[in-house]
C-alpha positions as CSV (number, residue, x, y, z in Angstrom):
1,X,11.8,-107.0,-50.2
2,X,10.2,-111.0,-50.0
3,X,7.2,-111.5,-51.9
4,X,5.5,-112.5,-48.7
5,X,5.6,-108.6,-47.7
6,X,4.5,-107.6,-51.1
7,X,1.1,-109.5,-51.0
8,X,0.5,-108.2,-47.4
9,X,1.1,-104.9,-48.9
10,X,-1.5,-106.0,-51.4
11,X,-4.7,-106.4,-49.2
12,X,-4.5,-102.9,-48.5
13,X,-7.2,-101.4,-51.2
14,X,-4.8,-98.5,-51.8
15,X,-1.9,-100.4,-53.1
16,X,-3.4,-103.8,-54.2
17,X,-3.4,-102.9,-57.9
18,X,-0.4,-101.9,-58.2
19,X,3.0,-104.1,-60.0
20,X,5.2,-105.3,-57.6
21,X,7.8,-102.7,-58.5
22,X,5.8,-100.4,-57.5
23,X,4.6,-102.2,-53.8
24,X,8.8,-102.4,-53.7
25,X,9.1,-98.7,-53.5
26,X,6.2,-97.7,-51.0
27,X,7.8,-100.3,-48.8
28,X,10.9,-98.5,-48.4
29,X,9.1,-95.5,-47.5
30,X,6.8,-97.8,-45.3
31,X,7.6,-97.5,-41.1
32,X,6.3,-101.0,-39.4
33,X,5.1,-100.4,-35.8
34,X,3.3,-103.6,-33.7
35,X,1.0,-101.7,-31.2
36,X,-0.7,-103.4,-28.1
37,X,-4.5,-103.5,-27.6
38,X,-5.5,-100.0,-26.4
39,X,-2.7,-98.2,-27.9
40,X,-3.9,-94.5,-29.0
41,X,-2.5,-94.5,-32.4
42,X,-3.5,-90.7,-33.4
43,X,-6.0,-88.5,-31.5
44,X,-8.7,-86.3,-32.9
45,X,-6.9,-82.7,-33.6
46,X,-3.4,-84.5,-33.9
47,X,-1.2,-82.7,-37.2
48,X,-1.9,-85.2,-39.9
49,X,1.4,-86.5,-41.1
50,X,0.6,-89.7,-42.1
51,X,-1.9,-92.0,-42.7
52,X,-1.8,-95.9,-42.1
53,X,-2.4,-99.2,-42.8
54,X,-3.6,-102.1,-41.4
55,X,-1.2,-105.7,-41.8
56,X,-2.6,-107.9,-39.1
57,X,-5.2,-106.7,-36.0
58,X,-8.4,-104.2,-35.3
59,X,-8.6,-100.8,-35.0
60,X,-10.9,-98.3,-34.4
61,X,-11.8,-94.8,-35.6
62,X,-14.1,-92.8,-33.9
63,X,-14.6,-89.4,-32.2
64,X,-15.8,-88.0,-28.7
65,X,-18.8,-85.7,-28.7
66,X,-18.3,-82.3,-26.2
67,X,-20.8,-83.9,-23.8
68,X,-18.4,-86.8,-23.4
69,X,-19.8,-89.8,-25.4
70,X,-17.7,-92.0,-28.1
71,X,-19.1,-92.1,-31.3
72,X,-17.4,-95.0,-33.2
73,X,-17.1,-94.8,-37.4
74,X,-15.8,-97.7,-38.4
75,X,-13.8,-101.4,-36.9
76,X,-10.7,-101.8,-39.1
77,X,-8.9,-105.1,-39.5
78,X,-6.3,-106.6,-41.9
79,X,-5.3,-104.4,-45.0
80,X,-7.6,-101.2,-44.1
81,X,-6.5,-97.8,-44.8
82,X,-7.3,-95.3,-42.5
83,X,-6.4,-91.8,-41.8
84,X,-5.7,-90.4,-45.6
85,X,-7.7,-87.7,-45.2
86,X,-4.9,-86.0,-44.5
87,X,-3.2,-87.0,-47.7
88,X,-1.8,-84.2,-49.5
89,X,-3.6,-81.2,-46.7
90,X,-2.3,-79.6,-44.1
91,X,-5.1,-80.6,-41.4
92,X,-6.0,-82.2,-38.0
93,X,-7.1,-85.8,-37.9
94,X,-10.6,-85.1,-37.9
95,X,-11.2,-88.6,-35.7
96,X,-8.9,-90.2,-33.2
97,X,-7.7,-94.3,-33.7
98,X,-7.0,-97.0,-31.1
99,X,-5.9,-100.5,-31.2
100,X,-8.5,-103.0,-30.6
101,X,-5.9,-105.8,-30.3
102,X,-2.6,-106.3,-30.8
103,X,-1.6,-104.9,-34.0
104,X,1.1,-104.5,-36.6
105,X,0.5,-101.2,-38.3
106,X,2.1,-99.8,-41.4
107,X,2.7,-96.3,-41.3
108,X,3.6,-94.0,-44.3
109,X,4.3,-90.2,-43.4
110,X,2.8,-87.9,-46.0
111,X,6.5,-86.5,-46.9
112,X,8.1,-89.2,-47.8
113,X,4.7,-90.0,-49.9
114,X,5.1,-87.4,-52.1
115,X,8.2,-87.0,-52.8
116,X,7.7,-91.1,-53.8
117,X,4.7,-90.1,-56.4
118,X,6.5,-87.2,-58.0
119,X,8.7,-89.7,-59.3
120,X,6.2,-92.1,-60.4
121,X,2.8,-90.9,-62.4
122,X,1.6,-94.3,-62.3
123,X,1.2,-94.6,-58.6
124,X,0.5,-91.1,-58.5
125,X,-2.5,-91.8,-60.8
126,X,-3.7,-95.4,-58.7
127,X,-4.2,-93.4,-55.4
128,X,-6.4,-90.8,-56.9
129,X,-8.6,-93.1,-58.4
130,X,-8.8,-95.5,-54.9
131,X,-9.5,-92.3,-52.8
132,X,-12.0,-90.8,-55.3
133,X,-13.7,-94.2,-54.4
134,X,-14.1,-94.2,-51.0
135,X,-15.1,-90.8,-51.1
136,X,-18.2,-91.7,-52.9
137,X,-18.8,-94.6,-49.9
138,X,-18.2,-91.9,-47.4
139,X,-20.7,-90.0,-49.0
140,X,-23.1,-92.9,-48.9
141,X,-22.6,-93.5,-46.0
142,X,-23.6,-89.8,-45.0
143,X,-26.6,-90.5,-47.1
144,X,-27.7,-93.7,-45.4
145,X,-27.2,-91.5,-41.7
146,X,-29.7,-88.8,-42.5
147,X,-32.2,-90.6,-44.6
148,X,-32.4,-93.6,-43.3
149,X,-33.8,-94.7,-40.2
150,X,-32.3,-96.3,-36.6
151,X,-34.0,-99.6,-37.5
152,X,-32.2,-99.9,-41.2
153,X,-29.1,-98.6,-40.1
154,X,-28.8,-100.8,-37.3
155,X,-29.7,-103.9,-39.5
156,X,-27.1,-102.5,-41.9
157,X,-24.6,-102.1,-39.3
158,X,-24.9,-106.1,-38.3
159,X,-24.7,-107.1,-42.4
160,X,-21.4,-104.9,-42.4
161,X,-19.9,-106.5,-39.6
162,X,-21.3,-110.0,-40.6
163,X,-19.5,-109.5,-43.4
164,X,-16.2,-108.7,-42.1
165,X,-16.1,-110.4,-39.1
166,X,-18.8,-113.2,-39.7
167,X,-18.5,-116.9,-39.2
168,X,-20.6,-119.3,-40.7
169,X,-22.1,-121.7,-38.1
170,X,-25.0,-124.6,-37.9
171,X,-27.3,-121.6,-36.0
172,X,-26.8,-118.6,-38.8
173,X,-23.6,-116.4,-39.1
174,X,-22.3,-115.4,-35.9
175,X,-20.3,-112.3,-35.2
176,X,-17.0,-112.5,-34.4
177,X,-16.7,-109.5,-32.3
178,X,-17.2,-108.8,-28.8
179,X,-19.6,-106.2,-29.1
180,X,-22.3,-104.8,-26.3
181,X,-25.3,-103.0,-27.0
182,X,-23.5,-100.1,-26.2
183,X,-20.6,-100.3,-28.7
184,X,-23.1,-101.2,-31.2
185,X,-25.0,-97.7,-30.6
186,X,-21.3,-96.1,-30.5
187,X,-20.7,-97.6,-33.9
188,X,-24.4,-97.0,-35.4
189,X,-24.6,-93.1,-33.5
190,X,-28.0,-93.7,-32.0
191,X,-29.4,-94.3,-28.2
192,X,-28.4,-97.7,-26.3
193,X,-32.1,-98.1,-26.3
194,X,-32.8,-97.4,-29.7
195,X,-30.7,-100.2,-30.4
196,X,-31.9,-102.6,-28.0
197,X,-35.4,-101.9,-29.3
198,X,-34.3,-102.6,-33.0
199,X,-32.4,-105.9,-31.8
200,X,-35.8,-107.5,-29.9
201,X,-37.7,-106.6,-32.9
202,X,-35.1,-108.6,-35.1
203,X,-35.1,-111.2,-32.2
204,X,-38.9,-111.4,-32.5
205,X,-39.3,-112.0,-36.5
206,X,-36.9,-114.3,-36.7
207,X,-34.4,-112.2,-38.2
208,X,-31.5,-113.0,-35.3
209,X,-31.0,-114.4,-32.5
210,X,-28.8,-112.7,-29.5
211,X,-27.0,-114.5,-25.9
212,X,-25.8,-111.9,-24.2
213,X,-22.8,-110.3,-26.7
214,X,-23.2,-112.6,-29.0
215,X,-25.2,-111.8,-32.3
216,X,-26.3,-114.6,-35.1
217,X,-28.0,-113.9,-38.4
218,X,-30.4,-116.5,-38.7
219,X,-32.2,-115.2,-41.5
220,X,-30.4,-112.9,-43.7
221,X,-33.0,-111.8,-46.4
222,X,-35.5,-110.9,-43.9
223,X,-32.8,-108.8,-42.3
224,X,-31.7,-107.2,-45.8
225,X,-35.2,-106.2,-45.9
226,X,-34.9,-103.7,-43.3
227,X,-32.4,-101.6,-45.6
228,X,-34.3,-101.5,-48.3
């Protein structure tokens, strides 16, 4: 395998401290797949067989409620790992995953997985300690949803995606995603107006400034100061 493929194999958080020996052997048991935009990758109650990772494009997770709305958990992009909850359990993906835009997706089947890390302790050990992490930020993140409320999460929901998909401009940090009000409620798990009511208030302070889907941080302590 080129080096090239062994630093994209790197920006994925679950491999990235690994030695390239080690990056050599999880791509052989790596499947490459380039998805188009709208591509249903997995949906919610689909076997878990494998779990995935991002090498160039946007996904998103999220899940439909029984009275028919999308709730969106997170926007995915270059070297994200998703779907490891099913790692090492027989389960359902608990949340379904589409392509946002044209994608190349590595996928790694939970078999082939395991019968790599019985053969090697070190990679064995790397993953444990990478998914005990980001089950403490899941848990957080649980946290932040039932203490805090729809006015701090929705400022911490713009500083999240300002900080993935942020540009720095003359006017503030613009986002660089074509978000509505609605997909922003999707991805926060609160009312369309709840959110449009949080945005004017942010608007009004001085916090941000919106045109139409377009958000920019203008000031970004005074919108950190909604979190805390």
């Amino acid at each position: 395998m080129e080096m090239a493929d062994v630093d994209i194999l790197k920006k994925a958080p679950v491999f990235k401290d690994l030695s390239d020996k080690d990056l050599e052997q999880i791509s052989s048991v790596t499947i490459e797949k380039n998805l188009r935009k709208g591509t249903i990758i997995f949906m919610e109650g689909d076997r878990g067989e494998a779990f995935y990772f991002i090498k160039s494009g946007k996904v998103k997770v999220y899940k439909t409620t029984p009275d028919g709305r999308e709730l969106i958990f997170a926007i995915l992009s270059d070297g994200d790992v998703f779907a490891e909850v099913a790692l090492f359990n027989d389960i359902a993906y608990p949340a379904g995953a589409e392509v946002l835009e044209d994608s190349c997706i590595g996928m790694i089947r939970n078999e082939d997985l395991e019968n790599l890390i019985k053969k090697n302790a070190d990679i064995a050990l790397h993953i444990i300690k990478v998914f005990s992490k980001k089950l403490y930020s899941s848990q957080q993140k649980v946290k932040e949803l039932a203490l805090g409320d729809t006015y701090a999460r929705t400022a911490q929901t713009i500083i999240k995606l300002a900080q993935n998909n942020g540009k720095q401009t003359p006017e503030g940090i613009e986002l660089q995603l074509n978000l509505s009000r609605q997909d922003l409620a999707n991805l926060i798990g609160t009312a369309r107006e709840t959110v449009s009511r949080a945005l004017s208030q942010f608007k009004k302070e001085g916090s941000i400034d919106i045109d139409r889907k377009k958000i920019v941080i203008k000031d970004m302590q005074k919108l950190k100061a909604w979190t805390r």
